[in-house]
PyMOL Python script that loads the backbone (N, CA, C, O; Angstrom):
from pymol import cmd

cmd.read_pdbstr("""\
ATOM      1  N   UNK A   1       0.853  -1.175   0.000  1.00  0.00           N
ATOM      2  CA  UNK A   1       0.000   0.000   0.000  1.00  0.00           C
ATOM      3  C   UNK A   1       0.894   1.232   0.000  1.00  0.00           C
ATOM      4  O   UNK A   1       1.946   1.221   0.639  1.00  0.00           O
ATOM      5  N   UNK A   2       0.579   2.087  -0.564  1.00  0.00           N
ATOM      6  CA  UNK A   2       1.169   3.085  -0.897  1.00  0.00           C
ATOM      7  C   UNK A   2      -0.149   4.752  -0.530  1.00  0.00           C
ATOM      8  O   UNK A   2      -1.360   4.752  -0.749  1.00  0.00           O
ATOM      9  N   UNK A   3       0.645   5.854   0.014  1.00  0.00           N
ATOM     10  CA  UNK A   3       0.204   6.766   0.478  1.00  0.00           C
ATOM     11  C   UNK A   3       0.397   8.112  -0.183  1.00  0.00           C
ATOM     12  O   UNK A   3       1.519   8.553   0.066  1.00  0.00           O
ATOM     13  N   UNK A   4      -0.257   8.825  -0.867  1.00  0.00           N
ATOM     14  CA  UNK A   4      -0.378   9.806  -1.650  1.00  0.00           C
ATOM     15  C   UNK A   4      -0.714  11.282  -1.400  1.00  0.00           C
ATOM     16  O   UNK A   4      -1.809  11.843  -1.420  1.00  0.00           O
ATOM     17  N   UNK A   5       0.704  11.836  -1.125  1.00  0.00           N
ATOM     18  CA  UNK A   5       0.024  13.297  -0.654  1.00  0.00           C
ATOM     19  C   UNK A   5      -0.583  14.338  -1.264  1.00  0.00           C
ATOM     20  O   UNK A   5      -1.124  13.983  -2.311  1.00  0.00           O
ATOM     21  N   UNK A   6      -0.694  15.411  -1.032  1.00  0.00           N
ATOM     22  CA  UNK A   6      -1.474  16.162  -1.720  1.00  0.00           C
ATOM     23  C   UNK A   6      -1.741  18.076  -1.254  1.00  0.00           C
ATOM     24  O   UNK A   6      -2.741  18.485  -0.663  1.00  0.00           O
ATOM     25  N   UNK A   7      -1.141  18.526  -1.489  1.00  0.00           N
ATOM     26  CA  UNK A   7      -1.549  19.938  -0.880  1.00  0.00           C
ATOM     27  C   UNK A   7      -2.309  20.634  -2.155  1.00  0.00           C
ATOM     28  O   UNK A   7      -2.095  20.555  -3.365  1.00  0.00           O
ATOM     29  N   UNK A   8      -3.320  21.375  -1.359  1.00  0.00           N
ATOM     30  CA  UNK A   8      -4.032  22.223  -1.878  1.00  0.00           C
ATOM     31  C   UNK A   8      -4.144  23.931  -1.474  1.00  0.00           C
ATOM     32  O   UNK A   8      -4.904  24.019  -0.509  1.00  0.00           O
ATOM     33  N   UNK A   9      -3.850  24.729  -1.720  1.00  0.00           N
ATOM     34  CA  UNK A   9      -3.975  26.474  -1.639  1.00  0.00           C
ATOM     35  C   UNK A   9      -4.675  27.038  -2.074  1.00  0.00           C
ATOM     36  O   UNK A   9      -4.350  27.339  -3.222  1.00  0.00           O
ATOM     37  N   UNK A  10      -6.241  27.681  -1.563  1.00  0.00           N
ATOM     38  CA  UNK A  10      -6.837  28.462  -2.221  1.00  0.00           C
ATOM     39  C   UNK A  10      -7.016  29.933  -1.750  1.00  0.00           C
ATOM     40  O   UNK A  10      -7.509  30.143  -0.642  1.00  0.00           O
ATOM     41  N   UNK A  11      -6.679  30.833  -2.456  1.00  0.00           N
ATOM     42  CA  UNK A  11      -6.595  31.840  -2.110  1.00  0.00           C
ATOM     43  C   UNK A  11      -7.894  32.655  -2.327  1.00  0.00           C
ATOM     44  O   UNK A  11      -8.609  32.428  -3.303  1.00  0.00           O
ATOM     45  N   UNK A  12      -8.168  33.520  -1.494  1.00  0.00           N
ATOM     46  CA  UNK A  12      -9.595  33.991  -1.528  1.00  0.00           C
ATOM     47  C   UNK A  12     -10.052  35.445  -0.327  1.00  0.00           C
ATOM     48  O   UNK A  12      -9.281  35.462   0.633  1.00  0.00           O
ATOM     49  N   UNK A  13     -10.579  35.992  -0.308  1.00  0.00           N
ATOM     50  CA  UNK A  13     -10.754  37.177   1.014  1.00  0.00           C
ATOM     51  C   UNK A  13     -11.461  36.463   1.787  1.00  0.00           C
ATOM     52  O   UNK A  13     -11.182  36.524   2.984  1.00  0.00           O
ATOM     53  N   UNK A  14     -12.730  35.456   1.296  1.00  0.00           N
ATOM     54  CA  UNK A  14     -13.400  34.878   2.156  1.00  0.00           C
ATOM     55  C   UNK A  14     -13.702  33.407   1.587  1.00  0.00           C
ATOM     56  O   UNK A  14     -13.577  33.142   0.392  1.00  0.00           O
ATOM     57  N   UNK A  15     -14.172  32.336   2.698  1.00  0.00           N
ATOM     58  CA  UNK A  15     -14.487  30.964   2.120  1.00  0.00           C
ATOM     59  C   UNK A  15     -14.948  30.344   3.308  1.00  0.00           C
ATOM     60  O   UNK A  15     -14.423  30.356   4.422  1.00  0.00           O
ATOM     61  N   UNK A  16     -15.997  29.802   2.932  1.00  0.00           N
ATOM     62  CA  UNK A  16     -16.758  28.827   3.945  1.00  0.00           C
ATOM     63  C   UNK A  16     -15.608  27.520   3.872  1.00  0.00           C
ATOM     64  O   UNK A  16     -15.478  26.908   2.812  1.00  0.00           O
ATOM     65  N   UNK A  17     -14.897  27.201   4.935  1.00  0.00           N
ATOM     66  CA  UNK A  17     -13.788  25.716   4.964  1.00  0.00           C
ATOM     67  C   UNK A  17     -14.344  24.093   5.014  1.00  0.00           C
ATOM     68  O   UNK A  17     -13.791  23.007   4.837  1.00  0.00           O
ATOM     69  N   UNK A  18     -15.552  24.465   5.306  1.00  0.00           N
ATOM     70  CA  UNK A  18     -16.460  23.332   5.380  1.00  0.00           C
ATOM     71  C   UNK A  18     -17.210  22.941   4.764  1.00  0.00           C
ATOM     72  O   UNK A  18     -17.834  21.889   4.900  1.00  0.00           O
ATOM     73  N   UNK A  19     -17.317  24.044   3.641  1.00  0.00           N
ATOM     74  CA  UNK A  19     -17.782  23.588   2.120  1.00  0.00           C
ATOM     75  C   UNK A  19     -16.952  23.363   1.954  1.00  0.00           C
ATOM     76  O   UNK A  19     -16.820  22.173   2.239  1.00  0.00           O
ATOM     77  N   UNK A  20     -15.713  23.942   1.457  1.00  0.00           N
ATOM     78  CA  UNK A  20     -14.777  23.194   0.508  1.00  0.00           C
ATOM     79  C   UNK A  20     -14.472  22.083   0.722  1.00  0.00           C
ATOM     80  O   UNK A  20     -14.402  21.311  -0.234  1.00  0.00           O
ATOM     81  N   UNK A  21     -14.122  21.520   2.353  1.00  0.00           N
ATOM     82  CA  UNK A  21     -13.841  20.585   2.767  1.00  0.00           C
ATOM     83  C   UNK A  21     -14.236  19.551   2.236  1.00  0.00           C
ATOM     84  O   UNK A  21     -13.607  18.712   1.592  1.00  0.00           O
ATOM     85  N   UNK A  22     -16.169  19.654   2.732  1.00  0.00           N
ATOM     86  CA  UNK A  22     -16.826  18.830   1.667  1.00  0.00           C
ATOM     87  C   UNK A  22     -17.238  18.594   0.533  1.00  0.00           C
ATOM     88  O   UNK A  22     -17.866  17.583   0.218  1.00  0.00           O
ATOM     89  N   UNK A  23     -16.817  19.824  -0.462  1.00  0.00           N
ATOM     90  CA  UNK A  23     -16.776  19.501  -2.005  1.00  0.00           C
ATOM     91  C   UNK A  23     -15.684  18.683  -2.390  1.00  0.00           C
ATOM     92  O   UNK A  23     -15.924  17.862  -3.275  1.00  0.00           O
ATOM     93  N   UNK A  24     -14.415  18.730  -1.871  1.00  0.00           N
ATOM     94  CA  UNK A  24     -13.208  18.458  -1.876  1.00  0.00           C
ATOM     95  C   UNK A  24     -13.427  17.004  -1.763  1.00  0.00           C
ATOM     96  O   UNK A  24     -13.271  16.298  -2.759  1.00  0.00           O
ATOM     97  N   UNK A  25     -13.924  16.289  -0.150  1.00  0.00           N
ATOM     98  CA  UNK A  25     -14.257  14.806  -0.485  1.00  0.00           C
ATOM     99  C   UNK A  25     -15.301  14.375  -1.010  1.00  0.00           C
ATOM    100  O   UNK A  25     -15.166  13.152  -0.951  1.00  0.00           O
ATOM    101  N   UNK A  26     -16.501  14.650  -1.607  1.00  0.00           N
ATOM    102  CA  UNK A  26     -17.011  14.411  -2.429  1.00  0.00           C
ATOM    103  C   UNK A  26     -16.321  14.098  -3.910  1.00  0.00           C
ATOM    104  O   UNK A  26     -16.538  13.026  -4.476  1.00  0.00           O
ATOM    105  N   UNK A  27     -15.589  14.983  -4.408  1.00  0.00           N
ATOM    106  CA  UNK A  27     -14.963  15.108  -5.499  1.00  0.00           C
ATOM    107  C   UNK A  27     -14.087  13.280  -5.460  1.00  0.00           C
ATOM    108  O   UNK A  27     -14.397  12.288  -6.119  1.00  0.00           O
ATOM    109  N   UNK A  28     -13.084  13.429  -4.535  1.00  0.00           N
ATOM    110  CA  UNK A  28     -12.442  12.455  -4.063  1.00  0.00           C
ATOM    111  C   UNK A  28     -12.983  11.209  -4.151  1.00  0.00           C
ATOM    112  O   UNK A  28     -12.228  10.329  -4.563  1.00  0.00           O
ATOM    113  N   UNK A  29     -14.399  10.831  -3.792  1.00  0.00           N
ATOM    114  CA  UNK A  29     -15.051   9.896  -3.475  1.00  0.00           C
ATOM    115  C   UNK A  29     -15.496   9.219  -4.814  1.00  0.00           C
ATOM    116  O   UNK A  29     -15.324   8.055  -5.176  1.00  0.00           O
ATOM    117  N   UNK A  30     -16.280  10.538  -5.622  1.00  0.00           N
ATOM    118  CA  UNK A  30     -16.449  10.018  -7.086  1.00  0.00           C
ATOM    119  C   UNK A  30     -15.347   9.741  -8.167  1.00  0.00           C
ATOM    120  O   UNK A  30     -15.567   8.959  -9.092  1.00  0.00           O
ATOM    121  N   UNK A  31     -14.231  10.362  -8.034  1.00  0.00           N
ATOM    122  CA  UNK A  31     -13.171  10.261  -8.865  1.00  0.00           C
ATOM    123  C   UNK A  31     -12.145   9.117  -9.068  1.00  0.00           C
ATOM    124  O   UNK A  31     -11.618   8.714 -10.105  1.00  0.00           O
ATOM    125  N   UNK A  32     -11.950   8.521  -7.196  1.00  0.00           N
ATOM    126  CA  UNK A  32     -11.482   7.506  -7.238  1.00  0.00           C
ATOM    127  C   UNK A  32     -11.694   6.088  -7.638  1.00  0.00           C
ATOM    128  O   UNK A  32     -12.776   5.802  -8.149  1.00  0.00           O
ATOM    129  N   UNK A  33     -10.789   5.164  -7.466  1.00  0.00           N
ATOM    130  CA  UNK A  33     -11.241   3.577  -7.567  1.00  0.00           C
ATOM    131  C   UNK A  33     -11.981   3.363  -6.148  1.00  0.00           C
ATOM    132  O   UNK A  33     -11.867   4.183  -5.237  1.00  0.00           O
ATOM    133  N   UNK A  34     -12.718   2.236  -6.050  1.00  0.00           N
ATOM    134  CA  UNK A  34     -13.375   1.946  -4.776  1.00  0.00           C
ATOM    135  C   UNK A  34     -12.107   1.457  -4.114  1.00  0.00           C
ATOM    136  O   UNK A  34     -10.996   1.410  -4.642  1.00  0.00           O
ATOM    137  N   UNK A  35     -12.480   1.042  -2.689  1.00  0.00           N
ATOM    138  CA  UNK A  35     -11.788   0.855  -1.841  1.00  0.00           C
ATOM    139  C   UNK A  35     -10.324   1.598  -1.422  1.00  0.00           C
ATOM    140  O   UNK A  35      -9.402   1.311  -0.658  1.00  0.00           O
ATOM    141  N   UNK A  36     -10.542   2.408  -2.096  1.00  0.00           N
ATOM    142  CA  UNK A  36      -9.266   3.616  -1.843  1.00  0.00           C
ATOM    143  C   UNK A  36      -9.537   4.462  -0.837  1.00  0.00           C
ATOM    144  O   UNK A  36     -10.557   5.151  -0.853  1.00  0.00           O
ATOM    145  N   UNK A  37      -8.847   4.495  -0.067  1.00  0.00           N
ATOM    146  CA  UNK A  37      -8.727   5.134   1.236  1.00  0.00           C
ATOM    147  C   UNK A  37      -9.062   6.904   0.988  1.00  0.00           C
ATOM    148  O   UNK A  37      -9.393   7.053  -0.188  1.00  0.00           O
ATOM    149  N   UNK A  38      -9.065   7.909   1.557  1.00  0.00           N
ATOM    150  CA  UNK A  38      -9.138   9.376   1.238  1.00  0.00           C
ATOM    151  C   UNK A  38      -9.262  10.093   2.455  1.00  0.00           C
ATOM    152  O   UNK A  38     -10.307   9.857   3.062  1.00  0.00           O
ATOM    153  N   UNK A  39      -8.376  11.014   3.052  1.00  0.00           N
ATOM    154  CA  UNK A  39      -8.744  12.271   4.049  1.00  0.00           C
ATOM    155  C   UNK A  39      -8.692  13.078   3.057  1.00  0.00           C
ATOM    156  O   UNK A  39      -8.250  13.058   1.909  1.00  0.00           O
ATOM    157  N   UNK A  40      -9.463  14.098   4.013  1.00  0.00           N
ATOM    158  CA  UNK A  40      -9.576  15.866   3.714  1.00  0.00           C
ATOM    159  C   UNK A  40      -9.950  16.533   4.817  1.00  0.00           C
ATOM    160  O   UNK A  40     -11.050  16.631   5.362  1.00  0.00           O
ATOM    161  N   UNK A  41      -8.658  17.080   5.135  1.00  0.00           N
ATOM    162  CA  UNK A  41      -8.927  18.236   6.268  1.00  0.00           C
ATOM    163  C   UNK A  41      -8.751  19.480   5.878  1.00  0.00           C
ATOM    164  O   UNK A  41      -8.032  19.716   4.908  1.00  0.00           O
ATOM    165  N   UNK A  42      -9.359  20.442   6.549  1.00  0.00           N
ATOM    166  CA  UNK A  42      -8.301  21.871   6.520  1.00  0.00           C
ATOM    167  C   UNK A  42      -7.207  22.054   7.309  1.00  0.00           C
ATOM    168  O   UNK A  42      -6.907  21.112   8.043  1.00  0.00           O
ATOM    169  N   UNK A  43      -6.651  22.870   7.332  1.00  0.00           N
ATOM    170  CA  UNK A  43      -5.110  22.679   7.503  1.00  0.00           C
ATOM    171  C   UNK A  43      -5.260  24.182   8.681  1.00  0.00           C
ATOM    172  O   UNK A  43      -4.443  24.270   9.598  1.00  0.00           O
ATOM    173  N   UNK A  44      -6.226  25.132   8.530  1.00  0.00           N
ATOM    174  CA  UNK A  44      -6.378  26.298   8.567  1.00  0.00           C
ATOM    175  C   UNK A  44      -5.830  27.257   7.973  1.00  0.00           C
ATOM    176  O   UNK A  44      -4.834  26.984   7.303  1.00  0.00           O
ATOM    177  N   UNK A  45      -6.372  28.891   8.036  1.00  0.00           N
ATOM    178  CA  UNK A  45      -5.761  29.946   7.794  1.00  0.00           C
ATOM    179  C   UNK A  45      -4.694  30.861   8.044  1.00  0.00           C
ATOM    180  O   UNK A  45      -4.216  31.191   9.129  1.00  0.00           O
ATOM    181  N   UNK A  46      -4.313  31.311   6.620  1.00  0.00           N
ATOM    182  CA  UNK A  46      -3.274  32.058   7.099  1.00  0.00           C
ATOM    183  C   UNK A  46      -3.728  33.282   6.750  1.00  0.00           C
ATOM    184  O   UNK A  46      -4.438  33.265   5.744  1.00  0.00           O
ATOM    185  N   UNK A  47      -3.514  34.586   7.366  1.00  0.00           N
ATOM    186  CA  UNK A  47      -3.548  35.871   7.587  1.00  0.00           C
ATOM    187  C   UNK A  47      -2.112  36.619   6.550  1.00  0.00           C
ATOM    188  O   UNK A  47      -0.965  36.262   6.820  1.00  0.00           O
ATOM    189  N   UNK A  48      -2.312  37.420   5.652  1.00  0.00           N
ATOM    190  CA  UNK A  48      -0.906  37.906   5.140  1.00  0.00           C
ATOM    191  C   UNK A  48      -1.158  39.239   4.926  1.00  0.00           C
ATOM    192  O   UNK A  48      -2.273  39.730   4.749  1.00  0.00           O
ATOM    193  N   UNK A  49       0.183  39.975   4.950  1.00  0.00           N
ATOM    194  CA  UNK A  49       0.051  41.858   5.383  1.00  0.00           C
ATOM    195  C   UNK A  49       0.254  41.416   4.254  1.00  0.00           C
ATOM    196  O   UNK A  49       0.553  40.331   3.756  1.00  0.00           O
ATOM    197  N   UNK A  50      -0.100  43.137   3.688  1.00  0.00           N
ATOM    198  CA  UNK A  50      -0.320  43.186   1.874  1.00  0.00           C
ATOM    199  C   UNK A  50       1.850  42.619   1.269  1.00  0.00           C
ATOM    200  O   UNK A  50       2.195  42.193   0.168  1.00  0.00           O
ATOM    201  N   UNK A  51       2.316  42.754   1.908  1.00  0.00           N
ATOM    202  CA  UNK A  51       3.722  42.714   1.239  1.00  0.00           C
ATOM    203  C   UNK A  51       3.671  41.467   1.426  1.00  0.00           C
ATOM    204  O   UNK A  51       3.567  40.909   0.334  1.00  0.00           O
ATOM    205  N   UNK A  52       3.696  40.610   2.433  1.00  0.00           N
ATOM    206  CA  UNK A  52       3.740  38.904   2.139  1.00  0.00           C
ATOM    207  C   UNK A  52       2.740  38.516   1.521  1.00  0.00           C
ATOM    208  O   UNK A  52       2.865  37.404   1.007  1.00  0.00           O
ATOM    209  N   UNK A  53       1.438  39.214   1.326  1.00  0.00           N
ATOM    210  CA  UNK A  53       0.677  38.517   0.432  1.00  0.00           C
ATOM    211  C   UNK A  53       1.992  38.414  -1.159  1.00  0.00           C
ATOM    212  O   UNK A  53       2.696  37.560  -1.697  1.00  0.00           O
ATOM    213  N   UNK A  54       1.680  39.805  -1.313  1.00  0.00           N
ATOM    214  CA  UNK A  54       2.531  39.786  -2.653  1.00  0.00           C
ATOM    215  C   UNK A  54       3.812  38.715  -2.900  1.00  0.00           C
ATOM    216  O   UNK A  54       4.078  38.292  -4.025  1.00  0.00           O
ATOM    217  N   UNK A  55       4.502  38.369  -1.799  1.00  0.00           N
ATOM    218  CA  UNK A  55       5.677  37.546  -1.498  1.00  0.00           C
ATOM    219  C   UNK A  55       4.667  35.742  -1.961  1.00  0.00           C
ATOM    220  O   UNK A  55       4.656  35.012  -2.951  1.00  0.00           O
ATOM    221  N   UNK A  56       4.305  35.730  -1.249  1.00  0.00           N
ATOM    222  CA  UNK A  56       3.279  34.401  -1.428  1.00  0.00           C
ATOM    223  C   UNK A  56       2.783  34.372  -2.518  1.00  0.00           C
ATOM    224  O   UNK A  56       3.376  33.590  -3.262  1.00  0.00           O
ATOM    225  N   UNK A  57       1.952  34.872  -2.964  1.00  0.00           N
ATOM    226  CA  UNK A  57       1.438  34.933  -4.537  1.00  0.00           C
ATOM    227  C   UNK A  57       2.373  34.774  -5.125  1.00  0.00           C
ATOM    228  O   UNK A  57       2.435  33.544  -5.146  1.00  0.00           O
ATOM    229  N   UNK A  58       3.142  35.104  -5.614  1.00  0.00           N
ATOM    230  CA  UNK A  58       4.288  34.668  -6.597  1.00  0.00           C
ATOM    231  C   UNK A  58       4.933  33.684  -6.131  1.00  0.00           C
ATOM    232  O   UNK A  58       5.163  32.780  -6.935  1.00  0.00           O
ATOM    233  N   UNK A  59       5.308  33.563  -5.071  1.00  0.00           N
ATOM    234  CA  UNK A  59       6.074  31.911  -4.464  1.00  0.00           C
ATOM    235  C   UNK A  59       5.015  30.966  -4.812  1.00  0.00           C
ATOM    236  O   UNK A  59       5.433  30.013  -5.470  1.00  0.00           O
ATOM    237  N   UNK A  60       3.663  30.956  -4.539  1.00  0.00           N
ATOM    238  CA  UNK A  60       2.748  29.985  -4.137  1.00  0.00           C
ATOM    239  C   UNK A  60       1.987  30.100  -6.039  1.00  0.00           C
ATOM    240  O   UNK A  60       1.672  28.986  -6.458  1.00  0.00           O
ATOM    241  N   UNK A  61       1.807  30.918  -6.743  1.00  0.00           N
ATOM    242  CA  UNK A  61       0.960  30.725  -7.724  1.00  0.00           C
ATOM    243  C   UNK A  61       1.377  31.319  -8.923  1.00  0.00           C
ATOM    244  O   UNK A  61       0.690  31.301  -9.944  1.00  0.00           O
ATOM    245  N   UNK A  62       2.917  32.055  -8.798  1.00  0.00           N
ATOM    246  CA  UNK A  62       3.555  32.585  -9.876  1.00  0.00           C
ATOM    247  C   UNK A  62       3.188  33.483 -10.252  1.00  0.00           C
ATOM    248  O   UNK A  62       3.571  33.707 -11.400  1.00  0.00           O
ATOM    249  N   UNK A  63       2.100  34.748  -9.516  1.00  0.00           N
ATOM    250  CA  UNK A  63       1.873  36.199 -10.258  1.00  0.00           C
ATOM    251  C   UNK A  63       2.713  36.627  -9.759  1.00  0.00           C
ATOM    252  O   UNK A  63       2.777  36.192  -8.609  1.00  0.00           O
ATOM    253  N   UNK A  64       3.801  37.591 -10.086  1.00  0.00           N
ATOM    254  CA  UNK A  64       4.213  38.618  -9.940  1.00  0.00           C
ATOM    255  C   UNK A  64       3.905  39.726 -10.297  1.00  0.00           C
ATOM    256  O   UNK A  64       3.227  40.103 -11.252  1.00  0.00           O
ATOM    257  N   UNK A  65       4.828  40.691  -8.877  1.00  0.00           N
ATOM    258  CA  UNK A  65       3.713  42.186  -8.984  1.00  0.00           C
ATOM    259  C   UNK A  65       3.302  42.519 -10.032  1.00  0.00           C
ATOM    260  O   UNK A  65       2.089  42.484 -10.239  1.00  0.00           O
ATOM    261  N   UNK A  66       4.385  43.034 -11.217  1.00  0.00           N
ATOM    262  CA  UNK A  66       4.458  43.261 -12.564  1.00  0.00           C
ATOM    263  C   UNK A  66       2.807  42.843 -13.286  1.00  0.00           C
ATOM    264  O   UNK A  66       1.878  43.437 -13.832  1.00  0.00           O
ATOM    265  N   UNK A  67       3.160  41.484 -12.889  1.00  0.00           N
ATOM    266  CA  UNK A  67       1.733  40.657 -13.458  1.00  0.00           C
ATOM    267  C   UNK A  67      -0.023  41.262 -12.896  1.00  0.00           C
ATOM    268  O   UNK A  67      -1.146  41.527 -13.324  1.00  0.00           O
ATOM    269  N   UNK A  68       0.791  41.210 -11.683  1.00  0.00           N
ATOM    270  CA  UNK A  68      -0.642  41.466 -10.663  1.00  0.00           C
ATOM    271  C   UNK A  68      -1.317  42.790 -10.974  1.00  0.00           C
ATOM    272  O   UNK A  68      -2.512  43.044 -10.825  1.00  0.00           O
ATOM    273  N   UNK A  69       0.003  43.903 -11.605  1.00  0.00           N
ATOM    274  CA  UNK A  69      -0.218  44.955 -11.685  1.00  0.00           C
ATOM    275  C   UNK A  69      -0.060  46.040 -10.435  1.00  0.00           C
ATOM    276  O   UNK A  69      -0.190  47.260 -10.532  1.00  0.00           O
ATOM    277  N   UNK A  70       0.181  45.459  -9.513  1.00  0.00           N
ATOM    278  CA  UNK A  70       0.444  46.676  -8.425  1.00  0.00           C
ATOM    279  C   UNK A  70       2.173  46.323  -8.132  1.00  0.00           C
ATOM    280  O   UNK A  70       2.540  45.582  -7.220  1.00  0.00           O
ATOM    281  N   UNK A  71       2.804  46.786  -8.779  1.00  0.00           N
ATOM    282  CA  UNK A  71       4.635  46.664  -9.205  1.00  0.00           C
ATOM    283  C   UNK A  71       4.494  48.516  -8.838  1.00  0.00           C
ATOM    284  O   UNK A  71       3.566  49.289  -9.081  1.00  0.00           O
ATOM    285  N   UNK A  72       5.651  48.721  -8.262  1.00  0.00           N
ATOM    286  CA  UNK A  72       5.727  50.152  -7.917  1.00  0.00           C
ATOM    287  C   UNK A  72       6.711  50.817  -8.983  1.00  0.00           C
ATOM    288  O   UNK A  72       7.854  50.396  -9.159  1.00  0.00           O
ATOM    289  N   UNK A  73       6.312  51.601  -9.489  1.00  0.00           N
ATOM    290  CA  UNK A  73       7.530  52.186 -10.433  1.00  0.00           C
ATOM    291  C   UNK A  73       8.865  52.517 -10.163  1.00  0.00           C
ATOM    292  O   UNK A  73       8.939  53.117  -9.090  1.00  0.00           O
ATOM    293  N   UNK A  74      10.184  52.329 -10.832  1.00  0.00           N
ATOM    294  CA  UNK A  74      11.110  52.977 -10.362  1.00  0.00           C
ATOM    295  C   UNK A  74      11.731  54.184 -10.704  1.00  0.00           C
ATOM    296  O   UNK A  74      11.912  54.473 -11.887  1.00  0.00           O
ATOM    297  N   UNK A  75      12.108  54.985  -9.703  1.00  0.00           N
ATOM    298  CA  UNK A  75      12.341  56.536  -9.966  1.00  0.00           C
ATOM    299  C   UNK A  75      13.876  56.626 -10.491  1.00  0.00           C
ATOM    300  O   UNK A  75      14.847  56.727  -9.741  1.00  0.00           O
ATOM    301  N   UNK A  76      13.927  56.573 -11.918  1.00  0.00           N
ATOM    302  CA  UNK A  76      15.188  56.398 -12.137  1.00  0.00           C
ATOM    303  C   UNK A  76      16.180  57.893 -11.901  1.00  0.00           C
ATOM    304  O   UNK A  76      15.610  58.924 -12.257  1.00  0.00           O
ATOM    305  N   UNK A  77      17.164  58.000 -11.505  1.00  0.00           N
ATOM    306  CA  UNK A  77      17.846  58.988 -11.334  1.00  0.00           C
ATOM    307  C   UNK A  77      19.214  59.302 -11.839  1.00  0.00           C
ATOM    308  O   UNK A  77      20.179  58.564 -11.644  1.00  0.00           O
ATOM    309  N   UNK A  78      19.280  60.913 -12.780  1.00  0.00           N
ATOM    310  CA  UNK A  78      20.276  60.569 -13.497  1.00  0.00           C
ATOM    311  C   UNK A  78      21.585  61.351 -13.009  1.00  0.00           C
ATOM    312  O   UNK A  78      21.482  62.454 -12.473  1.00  0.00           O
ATOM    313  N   UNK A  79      22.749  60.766 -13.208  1.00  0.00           N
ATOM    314  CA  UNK A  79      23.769  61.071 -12.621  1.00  0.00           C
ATOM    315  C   UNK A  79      24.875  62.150 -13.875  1.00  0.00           C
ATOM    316  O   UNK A  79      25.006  61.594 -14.966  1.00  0.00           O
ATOM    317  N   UNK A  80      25.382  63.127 -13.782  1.00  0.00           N
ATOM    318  CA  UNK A  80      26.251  63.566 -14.662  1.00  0.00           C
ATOM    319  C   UNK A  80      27.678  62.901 -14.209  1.00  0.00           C
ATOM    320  O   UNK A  80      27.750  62.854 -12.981  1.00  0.00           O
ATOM    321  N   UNK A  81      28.559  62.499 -14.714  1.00  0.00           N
ATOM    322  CA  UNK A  81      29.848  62.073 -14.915  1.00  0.00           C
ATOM    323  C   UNK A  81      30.637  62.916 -15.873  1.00  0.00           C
ATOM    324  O   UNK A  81      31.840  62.957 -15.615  1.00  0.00           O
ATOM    325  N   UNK A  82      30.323  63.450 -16.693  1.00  0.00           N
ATOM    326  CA  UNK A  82      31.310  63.667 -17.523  1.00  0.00           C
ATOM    327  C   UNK A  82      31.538  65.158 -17.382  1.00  0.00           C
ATOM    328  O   UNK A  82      32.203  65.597 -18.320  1.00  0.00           O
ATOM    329  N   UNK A  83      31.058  66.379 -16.177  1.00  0.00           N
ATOM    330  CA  UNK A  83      31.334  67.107 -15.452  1.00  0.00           C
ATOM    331  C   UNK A  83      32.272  67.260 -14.698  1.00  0.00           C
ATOM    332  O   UNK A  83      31.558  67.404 -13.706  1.00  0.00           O
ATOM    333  N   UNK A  84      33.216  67.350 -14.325  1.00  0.00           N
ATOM    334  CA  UNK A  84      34.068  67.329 -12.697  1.00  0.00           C
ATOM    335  C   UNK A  84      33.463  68.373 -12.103  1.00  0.00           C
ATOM    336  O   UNK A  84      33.145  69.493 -12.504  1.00  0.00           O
ATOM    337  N   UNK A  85      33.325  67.617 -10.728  1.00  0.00           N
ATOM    338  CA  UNK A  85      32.485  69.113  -9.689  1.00  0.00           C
ATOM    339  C   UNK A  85      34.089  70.194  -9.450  1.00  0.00           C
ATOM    340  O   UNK A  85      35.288  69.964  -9.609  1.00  0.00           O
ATOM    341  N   UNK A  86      33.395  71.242  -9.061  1.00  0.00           N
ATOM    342  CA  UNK A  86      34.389  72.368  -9.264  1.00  0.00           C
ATOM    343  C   UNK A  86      34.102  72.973  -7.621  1.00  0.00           C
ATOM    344  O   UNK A  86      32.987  73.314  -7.226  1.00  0.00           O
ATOM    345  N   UNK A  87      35.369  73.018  -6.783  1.00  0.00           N
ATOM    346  CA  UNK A  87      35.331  73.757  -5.512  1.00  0.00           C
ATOM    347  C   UNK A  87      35.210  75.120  -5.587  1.00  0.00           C
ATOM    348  O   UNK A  87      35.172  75.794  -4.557  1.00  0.00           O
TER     349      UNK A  87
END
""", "prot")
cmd.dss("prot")
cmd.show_as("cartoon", "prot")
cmd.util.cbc("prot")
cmd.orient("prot")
């Protein structure tokens, strides 16, 4: 017998966990072969300030800011060199 893991991440502002829970083994139940074993728990929530959200989203689902659209511009600043400053 062999044991099959499985993580799942859904990201969302809000979600009933006990629906999903139970859509989740439902799904499970019809999809599989019989006599196949199946949990589904929640794992619980995580809470993220807007900057680890952004950190997570791209670790966890590959948007980056750029993508997401809230990427902060950069203030490019230009330097003279070919001046010498004069005392």
């Amino acid at each position: 017998m062999k044991a099959f893991s499985f993580n799942v991440t859904i990201a969302a502002t809000a979600l009933d966990c006990e629906v999903i829970e139970d859509t989740i083994r439902q799904a499970l139940a019809e999809g599989l072969p019989e006599e196949t074993l199946a949990l589904c728990k929640a794992d619980g929530v995580k809470e993220y300030s807007e900057q680890g959200w952004k950190v997570a989203r791209n670790r966890k689902f590959g948007i980056d800011a750029k993508s997401a659209g809230d990427a902060h511009k950069a203030i490019k600043s230009k330097i003279d060199t070919a001046t010498p400053a004069t005392v």
